[in-house]
Structure formats: C-alpha cells, structure tokens
mmCIF file of the N, C-alpha and C atoms, coordinates in Angstrom:
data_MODEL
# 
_entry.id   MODEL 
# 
loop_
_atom_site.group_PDB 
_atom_site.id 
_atom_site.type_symbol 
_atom_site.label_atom_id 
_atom_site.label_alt_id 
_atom_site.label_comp_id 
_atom_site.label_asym_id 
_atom_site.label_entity_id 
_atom_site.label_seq_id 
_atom_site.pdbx_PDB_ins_code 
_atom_site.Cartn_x 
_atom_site.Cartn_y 
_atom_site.Cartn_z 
_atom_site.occupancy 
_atom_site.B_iso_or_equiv 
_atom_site.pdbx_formal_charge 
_atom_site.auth_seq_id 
_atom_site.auth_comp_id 
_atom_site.auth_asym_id 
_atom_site.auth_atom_id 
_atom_site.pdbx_PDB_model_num 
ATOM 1   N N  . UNK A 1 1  ? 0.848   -1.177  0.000  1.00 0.00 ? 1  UNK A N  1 
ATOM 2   C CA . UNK A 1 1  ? 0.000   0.000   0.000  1.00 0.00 ? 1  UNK A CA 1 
ATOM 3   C C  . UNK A 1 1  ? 0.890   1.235   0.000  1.00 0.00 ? 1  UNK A C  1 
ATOM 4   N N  . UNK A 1 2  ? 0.850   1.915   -0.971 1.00 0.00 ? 2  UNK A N  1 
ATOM 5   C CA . UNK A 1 2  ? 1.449   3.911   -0.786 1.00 0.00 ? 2  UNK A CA 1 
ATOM 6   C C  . UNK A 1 2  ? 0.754   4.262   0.096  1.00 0.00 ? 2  UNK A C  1 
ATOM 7   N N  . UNK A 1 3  ? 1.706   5.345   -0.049 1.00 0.00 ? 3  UNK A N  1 
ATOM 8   C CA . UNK A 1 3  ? 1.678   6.435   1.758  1.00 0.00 ? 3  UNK A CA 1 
ATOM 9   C C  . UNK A 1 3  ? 0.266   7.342   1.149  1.00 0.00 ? 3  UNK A C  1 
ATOM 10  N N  . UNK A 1 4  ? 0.045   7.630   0.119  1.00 0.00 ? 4  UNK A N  1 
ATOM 11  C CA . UNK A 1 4  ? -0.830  8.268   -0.382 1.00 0.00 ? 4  UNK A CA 1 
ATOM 12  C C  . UNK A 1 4  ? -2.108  7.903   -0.933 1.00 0.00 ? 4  UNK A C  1 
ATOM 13  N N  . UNK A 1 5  ? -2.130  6.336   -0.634 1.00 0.00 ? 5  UNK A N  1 
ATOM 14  C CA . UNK A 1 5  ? -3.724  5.885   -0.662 1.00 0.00 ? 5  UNK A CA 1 
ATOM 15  C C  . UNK A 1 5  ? -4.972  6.441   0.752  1.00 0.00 ? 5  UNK A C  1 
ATOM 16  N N  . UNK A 1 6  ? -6.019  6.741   0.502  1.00 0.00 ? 6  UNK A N  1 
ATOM 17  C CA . UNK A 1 6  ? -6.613  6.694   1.158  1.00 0.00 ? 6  UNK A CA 1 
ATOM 18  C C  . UNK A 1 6  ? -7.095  5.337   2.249  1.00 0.00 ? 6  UNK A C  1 
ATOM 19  N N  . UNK A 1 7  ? -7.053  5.061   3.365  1.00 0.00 ? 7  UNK A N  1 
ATOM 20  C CA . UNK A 1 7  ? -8.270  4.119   4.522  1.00 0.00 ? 7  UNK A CA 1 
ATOM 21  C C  . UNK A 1 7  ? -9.004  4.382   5.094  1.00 0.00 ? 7  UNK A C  1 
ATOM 22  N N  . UNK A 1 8  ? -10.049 3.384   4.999  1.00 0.00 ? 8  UNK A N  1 
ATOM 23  C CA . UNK A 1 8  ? -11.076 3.538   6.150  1.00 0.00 ? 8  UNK A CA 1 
ATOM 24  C C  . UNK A 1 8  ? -11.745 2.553   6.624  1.00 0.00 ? 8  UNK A C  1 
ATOM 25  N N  . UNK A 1 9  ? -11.697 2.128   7.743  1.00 0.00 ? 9  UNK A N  1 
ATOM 26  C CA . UNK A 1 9  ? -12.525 0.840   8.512  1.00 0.00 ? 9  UNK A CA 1 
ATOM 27  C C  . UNK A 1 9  ? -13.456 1.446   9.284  1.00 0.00 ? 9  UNK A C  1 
ATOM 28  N N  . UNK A 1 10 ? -14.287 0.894   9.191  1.00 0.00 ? 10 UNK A N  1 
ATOM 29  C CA . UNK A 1 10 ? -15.877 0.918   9.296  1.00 0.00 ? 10 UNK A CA 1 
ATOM 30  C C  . UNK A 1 10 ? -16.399 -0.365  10.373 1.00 0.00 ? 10 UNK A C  1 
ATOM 31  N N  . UNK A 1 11 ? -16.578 -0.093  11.491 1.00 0.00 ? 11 UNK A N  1 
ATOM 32  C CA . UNK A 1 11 ? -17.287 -1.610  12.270 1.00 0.00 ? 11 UNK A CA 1 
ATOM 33  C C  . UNK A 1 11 ? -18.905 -1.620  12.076 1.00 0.00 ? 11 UNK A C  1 
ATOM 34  N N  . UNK A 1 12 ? -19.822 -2.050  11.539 1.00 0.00 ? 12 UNK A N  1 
ATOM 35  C CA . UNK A 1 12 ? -21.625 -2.188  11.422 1.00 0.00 ? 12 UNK A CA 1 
ATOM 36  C C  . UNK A 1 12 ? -22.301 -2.473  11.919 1.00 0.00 ? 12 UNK A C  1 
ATOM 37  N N  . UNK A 1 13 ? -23.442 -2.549  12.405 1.00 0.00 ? 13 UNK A N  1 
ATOM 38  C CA . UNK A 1 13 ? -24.436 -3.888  12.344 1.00 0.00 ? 13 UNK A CA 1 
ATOM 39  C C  . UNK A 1 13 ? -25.186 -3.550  11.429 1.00 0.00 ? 13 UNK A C  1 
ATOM 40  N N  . UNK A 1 14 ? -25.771 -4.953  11.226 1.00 0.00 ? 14 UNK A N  1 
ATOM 41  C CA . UNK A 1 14 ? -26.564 -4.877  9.879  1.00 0.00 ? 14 UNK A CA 1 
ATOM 42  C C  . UNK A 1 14 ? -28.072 -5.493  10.947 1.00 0.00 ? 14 UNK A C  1 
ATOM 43  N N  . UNK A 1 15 ? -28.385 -3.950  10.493 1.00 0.00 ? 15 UNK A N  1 
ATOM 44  C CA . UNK A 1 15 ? -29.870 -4.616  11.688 1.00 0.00 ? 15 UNK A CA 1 
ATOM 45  C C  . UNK A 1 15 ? -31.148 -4.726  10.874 1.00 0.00 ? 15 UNK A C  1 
ATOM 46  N N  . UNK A 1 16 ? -30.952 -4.650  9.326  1.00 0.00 ? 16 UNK A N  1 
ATOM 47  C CA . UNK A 1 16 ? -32.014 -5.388  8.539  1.00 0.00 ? 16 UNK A CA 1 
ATOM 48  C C  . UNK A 1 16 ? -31.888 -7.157  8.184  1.00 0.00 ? 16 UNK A C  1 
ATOM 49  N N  . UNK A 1 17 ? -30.542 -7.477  8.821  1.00 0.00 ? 17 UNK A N  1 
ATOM 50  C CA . UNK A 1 17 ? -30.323 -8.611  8.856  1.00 0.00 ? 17 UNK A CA 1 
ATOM 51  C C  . UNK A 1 17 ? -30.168 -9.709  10.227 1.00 0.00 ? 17 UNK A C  1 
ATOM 52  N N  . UNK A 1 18 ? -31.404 -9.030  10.977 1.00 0.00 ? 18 UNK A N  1 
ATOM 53  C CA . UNK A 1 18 ? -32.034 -9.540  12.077 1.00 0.00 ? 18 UNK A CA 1 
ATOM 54  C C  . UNK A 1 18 ? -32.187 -11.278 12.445 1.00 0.00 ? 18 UNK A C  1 
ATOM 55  N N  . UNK A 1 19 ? -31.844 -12.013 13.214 1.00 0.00 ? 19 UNK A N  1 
ATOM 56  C CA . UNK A 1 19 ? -32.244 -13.300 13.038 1.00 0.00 ? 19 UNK A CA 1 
ATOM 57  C C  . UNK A 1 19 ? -33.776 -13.257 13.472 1.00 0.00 ? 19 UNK A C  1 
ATOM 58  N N  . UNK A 1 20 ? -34.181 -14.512 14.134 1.00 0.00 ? 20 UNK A N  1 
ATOM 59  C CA . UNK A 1 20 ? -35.006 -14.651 14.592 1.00 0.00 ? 20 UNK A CA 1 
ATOM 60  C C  . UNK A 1 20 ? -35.395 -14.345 16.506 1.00 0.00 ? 20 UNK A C  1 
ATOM 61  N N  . UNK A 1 21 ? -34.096 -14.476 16.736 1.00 0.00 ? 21 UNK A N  1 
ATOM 62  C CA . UNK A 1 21 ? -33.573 -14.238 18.264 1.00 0.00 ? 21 UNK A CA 1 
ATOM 63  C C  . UNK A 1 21 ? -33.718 -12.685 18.560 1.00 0.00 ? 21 UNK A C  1 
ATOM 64  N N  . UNK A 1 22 ? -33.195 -12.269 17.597 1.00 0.00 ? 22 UNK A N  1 
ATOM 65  C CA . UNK A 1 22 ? -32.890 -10.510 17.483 1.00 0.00 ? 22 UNK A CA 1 
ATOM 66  C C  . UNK A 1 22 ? -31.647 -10.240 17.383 1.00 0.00 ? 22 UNK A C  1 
ATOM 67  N N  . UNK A 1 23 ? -30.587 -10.992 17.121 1.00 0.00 ? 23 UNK A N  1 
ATOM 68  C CA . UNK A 1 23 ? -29.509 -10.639 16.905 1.00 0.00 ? 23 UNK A CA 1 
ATOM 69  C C  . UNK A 1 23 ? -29.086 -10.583 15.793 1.00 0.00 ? 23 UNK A C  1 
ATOM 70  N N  . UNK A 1 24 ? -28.169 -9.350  15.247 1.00 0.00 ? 24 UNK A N  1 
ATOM 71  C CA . UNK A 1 24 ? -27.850 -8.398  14.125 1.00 0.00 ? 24 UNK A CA 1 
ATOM 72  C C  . UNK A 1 24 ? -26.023 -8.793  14.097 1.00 0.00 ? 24 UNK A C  1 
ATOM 73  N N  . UNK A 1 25 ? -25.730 -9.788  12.866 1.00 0.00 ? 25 UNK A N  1 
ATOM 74  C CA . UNK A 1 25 ? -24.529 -9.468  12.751 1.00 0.00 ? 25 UNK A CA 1 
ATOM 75  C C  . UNK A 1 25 ? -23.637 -7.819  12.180 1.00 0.00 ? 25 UNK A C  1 
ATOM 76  N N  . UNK A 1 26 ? -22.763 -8.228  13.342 1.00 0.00 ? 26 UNK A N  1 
ATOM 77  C CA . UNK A 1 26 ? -21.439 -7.093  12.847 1.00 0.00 ? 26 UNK A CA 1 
ATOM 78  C C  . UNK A 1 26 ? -20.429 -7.242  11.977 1.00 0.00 ? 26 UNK A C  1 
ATOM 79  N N  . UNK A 1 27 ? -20.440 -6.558  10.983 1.00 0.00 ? 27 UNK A N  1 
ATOM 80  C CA . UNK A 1 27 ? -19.692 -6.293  9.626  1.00 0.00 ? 27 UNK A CA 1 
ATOM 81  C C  . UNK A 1 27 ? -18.465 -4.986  9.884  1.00 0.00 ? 27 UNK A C  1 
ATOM 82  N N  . UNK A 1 28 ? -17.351 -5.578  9.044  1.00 0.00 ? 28 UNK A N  1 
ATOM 83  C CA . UNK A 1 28 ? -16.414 -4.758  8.572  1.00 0.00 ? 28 UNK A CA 1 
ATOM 84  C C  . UNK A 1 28 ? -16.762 -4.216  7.051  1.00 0.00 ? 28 UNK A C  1 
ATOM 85  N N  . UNK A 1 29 ? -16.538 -3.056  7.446  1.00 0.00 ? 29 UNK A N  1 
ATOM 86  C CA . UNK A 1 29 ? -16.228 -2.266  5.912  1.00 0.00 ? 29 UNK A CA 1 
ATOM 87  C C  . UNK A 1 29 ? -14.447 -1.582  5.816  1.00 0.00 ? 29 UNK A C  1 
ATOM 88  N N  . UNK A 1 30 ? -14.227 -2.101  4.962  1.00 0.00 ? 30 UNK A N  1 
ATOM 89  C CA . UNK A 1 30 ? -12.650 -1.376  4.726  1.00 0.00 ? 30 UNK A CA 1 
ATOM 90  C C  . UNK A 1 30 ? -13.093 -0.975  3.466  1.00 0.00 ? 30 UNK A C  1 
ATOM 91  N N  . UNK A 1 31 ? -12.488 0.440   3.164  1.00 0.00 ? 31 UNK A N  1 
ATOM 92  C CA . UNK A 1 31 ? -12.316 1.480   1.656  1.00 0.00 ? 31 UNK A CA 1 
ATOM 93  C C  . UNK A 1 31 ? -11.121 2.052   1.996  1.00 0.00 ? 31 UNK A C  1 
ATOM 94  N N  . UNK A 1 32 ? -10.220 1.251   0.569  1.00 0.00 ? 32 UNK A N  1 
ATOM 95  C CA . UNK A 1 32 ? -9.044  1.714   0.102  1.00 0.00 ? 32 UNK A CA 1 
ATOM 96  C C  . UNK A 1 32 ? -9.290  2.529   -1.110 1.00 0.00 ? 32 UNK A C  1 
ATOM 97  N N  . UNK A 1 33 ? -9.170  4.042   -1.516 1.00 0.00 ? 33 UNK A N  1 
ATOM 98  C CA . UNK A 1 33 ? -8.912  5.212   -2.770 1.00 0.00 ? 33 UNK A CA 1 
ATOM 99  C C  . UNK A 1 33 ? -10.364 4.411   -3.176 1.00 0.00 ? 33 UNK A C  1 
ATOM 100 N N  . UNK A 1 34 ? -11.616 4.308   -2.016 1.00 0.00 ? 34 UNK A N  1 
ATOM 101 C CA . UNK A 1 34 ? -13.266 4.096   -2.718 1.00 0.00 ? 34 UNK A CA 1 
ATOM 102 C C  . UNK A 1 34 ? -13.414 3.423   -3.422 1.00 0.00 ? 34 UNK A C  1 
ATOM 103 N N  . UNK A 1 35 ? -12.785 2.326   -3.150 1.00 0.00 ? 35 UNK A N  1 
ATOM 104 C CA . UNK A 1 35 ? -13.396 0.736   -3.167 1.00 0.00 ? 35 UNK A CA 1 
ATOM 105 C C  . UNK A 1 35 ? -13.323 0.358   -2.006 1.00 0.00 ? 35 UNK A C  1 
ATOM 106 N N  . UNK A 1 36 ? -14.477 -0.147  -1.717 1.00 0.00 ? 36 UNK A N  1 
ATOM 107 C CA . UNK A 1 36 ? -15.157 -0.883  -0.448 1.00 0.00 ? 36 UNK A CA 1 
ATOM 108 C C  . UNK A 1 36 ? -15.249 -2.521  -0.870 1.00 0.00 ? 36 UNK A C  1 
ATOM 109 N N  . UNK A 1 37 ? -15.128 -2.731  0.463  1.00 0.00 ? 37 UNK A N  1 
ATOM 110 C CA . UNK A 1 37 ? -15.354 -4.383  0.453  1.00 0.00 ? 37 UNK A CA 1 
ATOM 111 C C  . UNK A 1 37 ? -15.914 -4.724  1.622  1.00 0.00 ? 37 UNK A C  1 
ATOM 112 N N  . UNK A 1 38 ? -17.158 -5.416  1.853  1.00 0.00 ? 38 UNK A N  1 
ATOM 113 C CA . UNK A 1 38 ? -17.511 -6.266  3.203  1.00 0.00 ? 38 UNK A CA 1 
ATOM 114 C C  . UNK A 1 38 ? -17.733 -6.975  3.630  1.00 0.00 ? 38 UNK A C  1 
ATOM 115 N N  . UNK A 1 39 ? -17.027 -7.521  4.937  1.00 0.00 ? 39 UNK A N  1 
ATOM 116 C CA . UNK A 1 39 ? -16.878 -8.358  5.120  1.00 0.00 ? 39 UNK A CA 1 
ATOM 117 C C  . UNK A 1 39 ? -17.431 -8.682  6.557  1.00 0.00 ? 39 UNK A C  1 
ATOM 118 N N  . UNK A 1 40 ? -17.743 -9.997  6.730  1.00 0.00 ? 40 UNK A N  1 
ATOM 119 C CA . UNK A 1 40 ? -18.580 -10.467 8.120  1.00 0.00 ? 40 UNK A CA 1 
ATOM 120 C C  . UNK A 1 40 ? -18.060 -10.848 9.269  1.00 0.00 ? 40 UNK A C  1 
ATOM 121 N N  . UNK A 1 41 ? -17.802 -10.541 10.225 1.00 0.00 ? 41 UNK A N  1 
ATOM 122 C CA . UNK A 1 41 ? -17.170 -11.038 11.276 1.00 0.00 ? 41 UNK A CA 1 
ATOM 123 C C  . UNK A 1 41 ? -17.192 -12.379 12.047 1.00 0.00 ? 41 UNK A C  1 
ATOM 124 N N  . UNK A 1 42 ? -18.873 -12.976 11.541 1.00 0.00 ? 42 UNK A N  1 
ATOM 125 C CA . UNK A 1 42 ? -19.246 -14.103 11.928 1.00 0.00 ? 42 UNK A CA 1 
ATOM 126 C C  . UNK A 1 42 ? -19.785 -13.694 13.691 1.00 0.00 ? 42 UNK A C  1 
ATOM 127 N N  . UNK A 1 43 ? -19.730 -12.990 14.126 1.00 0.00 ? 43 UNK A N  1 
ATOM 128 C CA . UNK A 1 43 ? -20.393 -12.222 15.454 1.00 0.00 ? 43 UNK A CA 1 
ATOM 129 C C  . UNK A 1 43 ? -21.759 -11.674 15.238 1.00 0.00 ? 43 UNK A C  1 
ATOM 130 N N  . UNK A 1 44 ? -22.849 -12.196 16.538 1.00 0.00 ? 44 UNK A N  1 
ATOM 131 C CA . UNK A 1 44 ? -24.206 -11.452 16.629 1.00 0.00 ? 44 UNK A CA 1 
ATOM 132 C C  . UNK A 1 44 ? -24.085 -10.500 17.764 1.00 0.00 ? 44 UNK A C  1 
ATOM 133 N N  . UNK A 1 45 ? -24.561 -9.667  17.543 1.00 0.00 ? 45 UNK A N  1 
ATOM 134 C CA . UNK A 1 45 ? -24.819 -9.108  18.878 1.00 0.00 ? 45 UNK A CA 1 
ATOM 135 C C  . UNK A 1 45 ? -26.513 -8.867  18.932 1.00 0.00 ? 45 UNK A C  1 
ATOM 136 N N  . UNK A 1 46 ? -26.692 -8.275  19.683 1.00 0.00 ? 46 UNK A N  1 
ATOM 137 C CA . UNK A 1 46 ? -28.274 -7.078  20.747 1.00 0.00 ? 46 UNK A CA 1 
ATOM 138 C C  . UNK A 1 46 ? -27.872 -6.036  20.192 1.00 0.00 ? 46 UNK A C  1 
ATOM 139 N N  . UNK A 1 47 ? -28.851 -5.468  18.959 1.00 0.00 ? 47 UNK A N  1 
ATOM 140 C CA . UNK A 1 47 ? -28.233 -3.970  18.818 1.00 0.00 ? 47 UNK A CA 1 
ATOM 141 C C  . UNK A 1 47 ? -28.275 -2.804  19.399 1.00 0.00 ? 47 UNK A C  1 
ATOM 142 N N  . UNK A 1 48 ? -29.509 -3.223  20.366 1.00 0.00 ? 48 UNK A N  1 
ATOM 143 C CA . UNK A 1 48 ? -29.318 -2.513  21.456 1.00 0.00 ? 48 UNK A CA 1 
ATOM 144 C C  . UNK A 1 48 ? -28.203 -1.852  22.025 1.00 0.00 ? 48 UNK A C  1 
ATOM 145 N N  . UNK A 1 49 ? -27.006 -2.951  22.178 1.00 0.00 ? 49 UNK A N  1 
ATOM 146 C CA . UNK A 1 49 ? -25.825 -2.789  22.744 1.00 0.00 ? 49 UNK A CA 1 
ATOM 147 C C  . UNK A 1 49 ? -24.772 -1.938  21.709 1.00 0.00 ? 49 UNK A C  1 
ATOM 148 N N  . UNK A 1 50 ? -24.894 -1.969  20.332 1.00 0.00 ? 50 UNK A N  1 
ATOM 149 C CA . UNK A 1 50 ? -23.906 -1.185  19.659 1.00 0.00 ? 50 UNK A CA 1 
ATOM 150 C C  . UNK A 1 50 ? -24.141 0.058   19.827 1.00 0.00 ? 50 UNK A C  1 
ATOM 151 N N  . UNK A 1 51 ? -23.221 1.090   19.641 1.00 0.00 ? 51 UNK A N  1 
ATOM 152 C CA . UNK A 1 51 ? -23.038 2.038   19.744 1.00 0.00 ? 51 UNK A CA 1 
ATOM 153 C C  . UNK A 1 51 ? -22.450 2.664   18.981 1.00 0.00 ? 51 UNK A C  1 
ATOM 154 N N  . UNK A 1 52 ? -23.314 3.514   18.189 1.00 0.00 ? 52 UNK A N  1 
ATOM 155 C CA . UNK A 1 52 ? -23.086 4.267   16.408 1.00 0.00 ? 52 UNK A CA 1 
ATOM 156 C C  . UNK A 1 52 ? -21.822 4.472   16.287 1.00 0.00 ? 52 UNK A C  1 
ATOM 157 N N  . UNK A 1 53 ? -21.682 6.023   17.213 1.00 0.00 ? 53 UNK A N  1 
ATOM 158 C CA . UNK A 1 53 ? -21.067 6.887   17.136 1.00 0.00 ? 53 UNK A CA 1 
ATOM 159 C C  . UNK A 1 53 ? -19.755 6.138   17.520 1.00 0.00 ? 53 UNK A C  1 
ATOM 160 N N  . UNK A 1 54 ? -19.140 5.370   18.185 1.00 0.00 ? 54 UNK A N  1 
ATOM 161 C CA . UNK A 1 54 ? -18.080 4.673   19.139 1.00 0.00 ? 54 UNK A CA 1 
ATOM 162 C C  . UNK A 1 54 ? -17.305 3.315   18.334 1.00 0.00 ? 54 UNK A C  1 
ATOM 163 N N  . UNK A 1 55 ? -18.720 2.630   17.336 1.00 0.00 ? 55 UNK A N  1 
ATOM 164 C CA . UNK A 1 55 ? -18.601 1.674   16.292 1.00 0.00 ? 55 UNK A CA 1 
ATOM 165 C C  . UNK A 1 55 ? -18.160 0.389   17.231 1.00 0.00 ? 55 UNK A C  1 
ATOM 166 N N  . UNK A 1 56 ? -18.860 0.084   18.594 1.00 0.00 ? 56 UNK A N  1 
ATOM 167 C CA . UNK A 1 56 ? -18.469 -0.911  19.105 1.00 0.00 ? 56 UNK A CA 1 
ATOM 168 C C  . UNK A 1 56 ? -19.551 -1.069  20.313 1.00 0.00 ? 56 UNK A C  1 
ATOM 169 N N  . UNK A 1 57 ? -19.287 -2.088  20.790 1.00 0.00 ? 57 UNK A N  1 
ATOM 170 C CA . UNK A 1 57 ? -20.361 -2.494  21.940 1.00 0.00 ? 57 UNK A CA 1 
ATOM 171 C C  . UNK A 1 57 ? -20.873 -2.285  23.355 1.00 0.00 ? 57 UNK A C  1 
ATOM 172 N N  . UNK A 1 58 ? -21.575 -1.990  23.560 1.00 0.00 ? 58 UNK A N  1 
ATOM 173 C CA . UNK A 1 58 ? -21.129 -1.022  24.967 1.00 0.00 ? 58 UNK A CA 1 
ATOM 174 C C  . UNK A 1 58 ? -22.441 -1.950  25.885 1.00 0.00 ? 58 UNK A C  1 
ATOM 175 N N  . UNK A 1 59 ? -21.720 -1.817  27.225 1.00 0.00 ? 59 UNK A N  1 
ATOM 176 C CA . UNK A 1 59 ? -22.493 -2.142  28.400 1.00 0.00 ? 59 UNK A CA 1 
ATOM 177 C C  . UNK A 1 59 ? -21.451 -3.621  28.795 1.00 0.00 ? 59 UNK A C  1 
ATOM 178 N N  . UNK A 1 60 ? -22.044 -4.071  29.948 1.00 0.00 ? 60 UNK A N  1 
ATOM 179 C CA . UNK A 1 60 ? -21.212 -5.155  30.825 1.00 0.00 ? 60 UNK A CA 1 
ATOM 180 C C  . UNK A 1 60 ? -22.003 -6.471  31.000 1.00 0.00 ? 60 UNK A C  1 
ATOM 181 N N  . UNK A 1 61 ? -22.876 -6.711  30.107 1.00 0.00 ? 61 UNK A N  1 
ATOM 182 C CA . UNK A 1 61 ? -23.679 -8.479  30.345 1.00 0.00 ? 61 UNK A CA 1 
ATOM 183 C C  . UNK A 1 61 ? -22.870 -9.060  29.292 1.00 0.00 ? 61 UNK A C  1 
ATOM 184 N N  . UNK A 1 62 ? -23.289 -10.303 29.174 1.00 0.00 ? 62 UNK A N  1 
ATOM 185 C CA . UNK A 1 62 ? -22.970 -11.308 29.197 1.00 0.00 ? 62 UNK A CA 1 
ATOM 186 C C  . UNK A 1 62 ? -22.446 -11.335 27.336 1.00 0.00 ? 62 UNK A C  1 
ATOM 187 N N  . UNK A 1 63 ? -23.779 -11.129 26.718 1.00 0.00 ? 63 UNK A N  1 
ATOM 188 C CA . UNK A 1 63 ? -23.376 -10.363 25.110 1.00 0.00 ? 63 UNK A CA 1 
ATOM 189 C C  . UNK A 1 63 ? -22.933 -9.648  25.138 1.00 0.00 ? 63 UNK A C  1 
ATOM 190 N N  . UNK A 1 64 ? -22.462 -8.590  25.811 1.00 0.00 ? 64 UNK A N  1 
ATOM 191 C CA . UNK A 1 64 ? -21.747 -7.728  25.374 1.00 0.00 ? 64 UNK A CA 1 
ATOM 192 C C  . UNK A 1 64 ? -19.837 -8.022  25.232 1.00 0.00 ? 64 UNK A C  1 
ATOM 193 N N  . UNK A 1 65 ? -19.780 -9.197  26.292 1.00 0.00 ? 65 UNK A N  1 
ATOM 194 C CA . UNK A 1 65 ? -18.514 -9.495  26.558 1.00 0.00 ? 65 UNK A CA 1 
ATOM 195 C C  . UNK A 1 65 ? -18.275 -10.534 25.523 1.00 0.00 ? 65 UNK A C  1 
ATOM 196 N N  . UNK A 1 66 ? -19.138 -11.776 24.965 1.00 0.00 ? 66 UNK A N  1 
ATOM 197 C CA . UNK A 1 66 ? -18.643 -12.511 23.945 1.00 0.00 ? 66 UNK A CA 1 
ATOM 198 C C  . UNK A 1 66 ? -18.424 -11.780 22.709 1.00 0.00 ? 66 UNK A C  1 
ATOM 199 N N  . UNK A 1 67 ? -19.208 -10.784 22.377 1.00 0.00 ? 67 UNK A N  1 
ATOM 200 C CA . UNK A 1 67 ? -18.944 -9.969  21.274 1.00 0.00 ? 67 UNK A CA 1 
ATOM 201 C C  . UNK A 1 67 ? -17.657 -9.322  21.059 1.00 0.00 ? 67 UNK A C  1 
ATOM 202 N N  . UNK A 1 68 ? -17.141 -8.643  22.319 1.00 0.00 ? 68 UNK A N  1 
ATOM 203 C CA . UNK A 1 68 ? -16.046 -7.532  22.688 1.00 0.00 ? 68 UNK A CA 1 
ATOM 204 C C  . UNK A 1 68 ? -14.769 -8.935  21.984 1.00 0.00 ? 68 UNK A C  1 
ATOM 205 N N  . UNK A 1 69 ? -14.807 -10.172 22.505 1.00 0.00 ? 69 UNK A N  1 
ATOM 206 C CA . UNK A 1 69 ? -13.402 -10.980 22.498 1.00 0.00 ? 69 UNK A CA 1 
ATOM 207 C C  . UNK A 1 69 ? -13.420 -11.579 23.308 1.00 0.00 ? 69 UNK A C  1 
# 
C-alpha cells in the first residue's frame, strides 16, 4: 500500500439482517482510494448494545462481553 492511498474501517451492524432471536450481525467495511469491500465477522450481537457513534459495543452483560473478544 502507498503512503498516499486513502483508509477507512468501518465496524456495522446490519440490523435489517435480524435473526429470529434478534440478533444483528457485525460487519467490517474497509475502503481503500473508494473501493469498499464487506466483510462479516461471523459475530451477533443485541443492537441494542452497539453504539453508532463509538462503532463498538457497549455495556457489561454477558453479550456484550462474547462480542467484545
């Protein structure tokens, strides 16, 4: 990669892609010079628990910690 390409990572949920439980997998977006690619983490969370602005999971139960790692 040049010093002069553009990045950007992006963490999601995709909460039109709801299971039946209610849990919304979390997606990566990476854009290198605007091409995007995405990709799935294989993680559900409570979207409750994501947090837009922060792009990660917030609060201290039980989902929130298998999600975190």
């Amino acid at each position: 990669m040049k010093v002069s390409e553009n990045l950007s990572i992006l963490f999601i949920v995709e909460k039109s892609s709801k299971s039946k439980d209610g849990l919304a997998p979390i997606h990566v977006r990476i854009t290198i010079n605007g091409q995007r690619n995405e990709i799935s983490l294989g993680v559900k969370i409570l979207p409750e628990l994501w947090d837009t602005q922060k792009g990660r999971v917030t609060g201290n139960l039980k989902e929130a910690a298998c999600a975190a790692g």
